[in-house]
C-alpha positions as CSV (number, residue, x, y, z in Angstrom):
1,X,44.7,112.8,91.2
2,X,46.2,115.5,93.3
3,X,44.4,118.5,94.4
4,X,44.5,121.3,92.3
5,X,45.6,123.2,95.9
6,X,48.4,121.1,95.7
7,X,50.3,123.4,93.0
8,X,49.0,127.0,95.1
9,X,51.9,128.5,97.1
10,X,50.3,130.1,99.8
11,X,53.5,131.1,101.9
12,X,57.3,131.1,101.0
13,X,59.4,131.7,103.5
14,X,63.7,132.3,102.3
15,X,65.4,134.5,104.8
16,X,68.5,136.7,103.9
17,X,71.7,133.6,104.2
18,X,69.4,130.9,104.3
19,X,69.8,127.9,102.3
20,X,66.7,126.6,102.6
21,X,63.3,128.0,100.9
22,X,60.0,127.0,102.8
23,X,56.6,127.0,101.2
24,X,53.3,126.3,102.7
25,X,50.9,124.6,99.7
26,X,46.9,126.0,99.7
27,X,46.2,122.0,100.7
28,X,47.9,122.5,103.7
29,X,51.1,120.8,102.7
30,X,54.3,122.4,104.5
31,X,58.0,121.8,101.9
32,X,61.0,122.6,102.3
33,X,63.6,123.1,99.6
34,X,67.2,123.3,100.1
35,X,68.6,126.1,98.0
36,X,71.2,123.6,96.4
37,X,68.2,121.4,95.2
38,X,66.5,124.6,93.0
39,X,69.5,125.4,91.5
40,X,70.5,122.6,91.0
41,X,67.4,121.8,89.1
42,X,67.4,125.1,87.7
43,X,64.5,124.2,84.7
44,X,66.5,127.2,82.5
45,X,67.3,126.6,79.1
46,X,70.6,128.1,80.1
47,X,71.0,124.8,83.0
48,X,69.5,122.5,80.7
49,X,69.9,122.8,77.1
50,X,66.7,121.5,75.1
51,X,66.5,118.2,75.0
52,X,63.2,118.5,77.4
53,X,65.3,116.3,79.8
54,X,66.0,117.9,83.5
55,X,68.8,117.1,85.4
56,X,71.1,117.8,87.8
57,X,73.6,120.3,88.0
58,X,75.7,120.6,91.0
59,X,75.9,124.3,91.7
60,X,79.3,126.0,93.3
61,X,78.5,126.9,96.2
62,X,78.5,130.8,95.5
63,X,75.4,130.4,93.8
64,X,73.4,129.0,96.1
65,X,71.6,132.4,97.9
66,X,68.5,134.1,96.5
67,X,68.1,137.5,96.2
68,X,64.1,137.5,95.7
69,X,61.1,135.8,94.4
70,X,58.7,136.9,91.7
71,X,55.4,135.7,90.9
72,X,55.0,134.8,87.3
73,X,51.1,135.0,87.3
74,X,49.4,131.8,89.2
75,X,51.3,129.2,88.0
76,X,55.3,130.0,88.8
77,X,58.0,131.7,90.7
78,X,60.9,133.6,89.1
79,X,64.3,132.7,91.6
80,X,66.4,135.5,91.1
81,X,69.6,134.6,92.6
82,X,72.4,136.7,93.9
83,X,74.7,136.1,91.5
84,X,72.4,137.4,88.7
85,X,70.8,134.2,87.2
86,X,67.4,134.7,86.8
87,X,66.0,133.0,84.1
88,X,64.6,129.4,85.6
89,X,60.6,129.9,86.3
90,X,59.6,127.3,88.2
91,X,55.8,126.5,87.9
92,X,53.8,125.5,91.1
93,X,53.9,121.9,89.9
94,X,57.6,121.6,88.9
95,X,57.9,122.9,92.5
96,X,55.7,120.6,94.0
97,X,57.4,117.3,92.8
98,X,61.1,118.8,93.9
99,X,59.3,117.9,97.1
100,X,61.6,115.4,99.0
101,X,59.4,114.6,102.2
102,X,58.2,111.2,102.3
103,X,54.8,112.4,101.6
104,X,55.8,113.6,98.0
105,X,58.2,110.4,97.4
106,X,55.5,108.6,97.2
107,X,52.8,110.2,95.3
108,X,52.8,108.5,92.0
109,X,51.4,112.0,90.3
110,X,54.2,114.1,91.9
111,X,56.7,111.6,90.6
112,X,55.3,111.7,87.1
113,X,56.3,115.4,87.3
114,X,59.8,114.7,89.3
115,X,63.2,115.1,87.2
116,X,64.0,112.6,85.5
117,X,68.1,111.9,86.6
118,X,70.4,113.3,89.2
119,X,73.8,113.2,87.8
């Protein structure tokens, strides 16, 4: 079973033009996520319907910059991107299995969380 430190963001690091989001976990975990990867698994109803299945969406590439984060109490971040979407919170643990470091690939509770398809 995974730490509950696994699913704390300590640190999230995004500069202005970047396409890549850092985030340092509480358990001392360092991921990076490229910005194509969170939109692309956007968890929105908007992105994905509800059916309760996540996949992915292949975003243009004018969407892929963020304009800030929010906190959504302990458990999530709000993106707000710059071209307005904001509506995908994306809890600790979602974030945690989006994870792509070989680290992450092969934790079987990570995966259990992990999208199901990439289109």
């Amino acid at each position: 079973m995974m730490d509950p430190k696994s699913f704390k963001a300590v640190a999230i690091r995004s500069p202005r033009g970047a396409k890549l989001t850092e985030i340092d976990w509480a358990d001392g975990h360092k991921a990076t996520y490229p910005h194509e990867l969170l939109r692309g698994y956007c968890p929105c109803a908007g992105c994905q319907g509800h059916s309760g299945e996540i996949k992915f969406i292949a975003p243009a590439p004018h969407q892929l910059e963020i304009d800030r984060f929010e906190g959504v109490g302990r458990y999530a971040l709000q993106i707000v991107w710059f071209d307005g979407h904001d509506t995908g919170l994306y809890s600790y643990k979602y974030l945690r299995s989006l994870c792509q470091c070989a680290a992450c690939a092969g934790s079987s509770e990570a995966a259990a969380h992990r999208p199901v398809s990439r289109a």
